[in-house]
C-alpha positions, 0 to 999 in steps of 0.5 A: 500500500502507497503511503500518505509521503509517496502519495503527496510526493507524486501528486507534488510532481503532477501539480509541477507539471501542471502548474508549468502549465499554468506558466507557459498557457499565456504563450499563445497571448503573448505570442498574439501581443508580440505580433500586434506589437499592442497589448489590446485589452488585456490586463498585467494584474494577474502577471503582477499578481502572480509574480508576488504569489511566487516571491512569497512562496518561493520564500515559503518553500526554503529549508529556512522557514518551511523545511522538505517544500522542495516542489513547492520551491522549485514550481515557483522559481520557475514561475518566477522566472517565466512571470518575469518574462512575461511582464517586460514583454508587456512592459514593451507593448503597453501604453505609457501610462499602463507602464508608470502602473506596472513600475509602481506596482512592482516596485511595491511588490518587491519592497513588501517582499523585502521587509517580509523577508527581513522580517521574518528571519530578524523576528521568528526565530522557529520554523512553526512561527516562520511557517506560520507569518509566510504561510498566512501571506502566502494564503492572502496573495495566493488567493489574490492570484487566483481572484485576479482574473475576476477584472476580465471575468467582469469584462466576459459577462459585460461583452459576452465574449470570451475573446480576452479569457483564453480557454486554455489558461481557465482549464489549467488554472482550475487543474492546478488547484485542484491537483495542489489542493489534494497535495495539502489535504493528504498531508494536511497543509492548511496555507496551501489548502486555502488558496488553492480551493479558492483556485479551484472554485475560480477555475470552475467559474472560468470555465462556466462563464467560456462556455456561457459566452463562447457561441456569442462571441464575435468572430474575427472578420477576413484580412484583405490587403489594399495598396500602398497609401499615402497620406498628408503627413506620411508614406506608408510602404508595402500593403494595409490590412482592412478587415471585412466582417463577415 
């Protein structure tokens, strides 16, 4: 018979995979973004959140305050990594005063995780109490996290299109709460059992509110190329692209 150790230690590399498929499921977007060279509708605040989420939980993880995390630690510092890499890309294509947001928030973020850190290893001196200030926050940013799609659920049920919530990242996020969700509750792991339900009731909801609005959203139109134009103030080479809705 597996024990309950084994048990958690698989369902910990599961939800690596799967949360390394939460990272990487904006791709597509950011591909779309780097094609347009515009940011369009989409919003940073839950690359920002995400971002401070993996800060506090990479911290969490260390043998220093929460000893044998090493899967929790691992996932994300991956994360953090590939969160960053998302967050210059936006930072290139995102209108001026979208950039002054984003600067201030993440110089916030990381002045925060700065002091908690300070904090933390100057004031808590075993690793219940260091596991416990951590792991509170890790509860409330995490929560954070997974809420932060809540700005472009709203933006869903008032357009009824989906066209700015990606299939593909709703399916992996309620996956990956669900999977870390079982990780805590084998062994039980109340900071982690928190804010990884609440992941999986959001991604429920995600994925309910797709389905509701995916026949009504509108469908991209045909690309036809024109020639060259010339205006008063500029000569624009090559083709421009008109679309023609069907």
């Amino acid at each position: 018979m597996v024990s309950a150790e084994v048990a958690r230690n698989i369902v910990g590399i599961i939800g690596n995979v799967i949360s390394f498929g939460l990272f990487l499921s904006p791709a597509p977007t950011f591909w779309r973004i780097i094609k347009a060279k515009d940011v369009e509708e989409f919003k940073p605040d839950p690359y920002l959140a995400t971002l401070l989420n993996c800060m506090l939980w990479c911290f969490y993880g260390l043998p220093i305050v929460h000893p044998n995390s090493i899967l929790v630690l691992t996932i994300n510092g991956i994360g953090l990594i590939i969160e960053s890499i998302y967050l210059v890309l936006f930072f290139i294509y995102a209108a001026r005063n979208t950039r002054l947001k984003m600067l201030g928030v993440l110089a916030i973020e990381v002045a925060f995780v700065a002091a908690v850190v300070a904090g933390v290893l100057l004031g808590a001196h075993t690793h219940e109490k260091r596991s416990m200030i951590v792991g509170i926050l890790c509860v409330i940013f995490g929560s954070v996290m997974y809420a932060s799609p809540l700005t472009i659920m709203g933006k869903v049920i008032s357009t009824k299109s989906v066209e700015y919530m990606p299939f593909f990242l709703s399916l992996v996020n309620f996956l990956n709460g669900s999977c870390w969700l079982t990780y805590a509750l084998i062994k039980f792991d109340l900071y982690i059992t928190i804010p990884n339900g609440l992941g999986a009731v959001f991604g429920v909801i995600q994925l309910i509110l797709y389905f509701s609005f995916y026949k009504s959203t509108p469908k991209k139109g045909k690309n036809v190329e024109l020639p060259t134009i010339v205006t008063k103030n500029a000569v624009t080479s090559g083709k421009v692209s008109v679309t023609i809705e069907k």
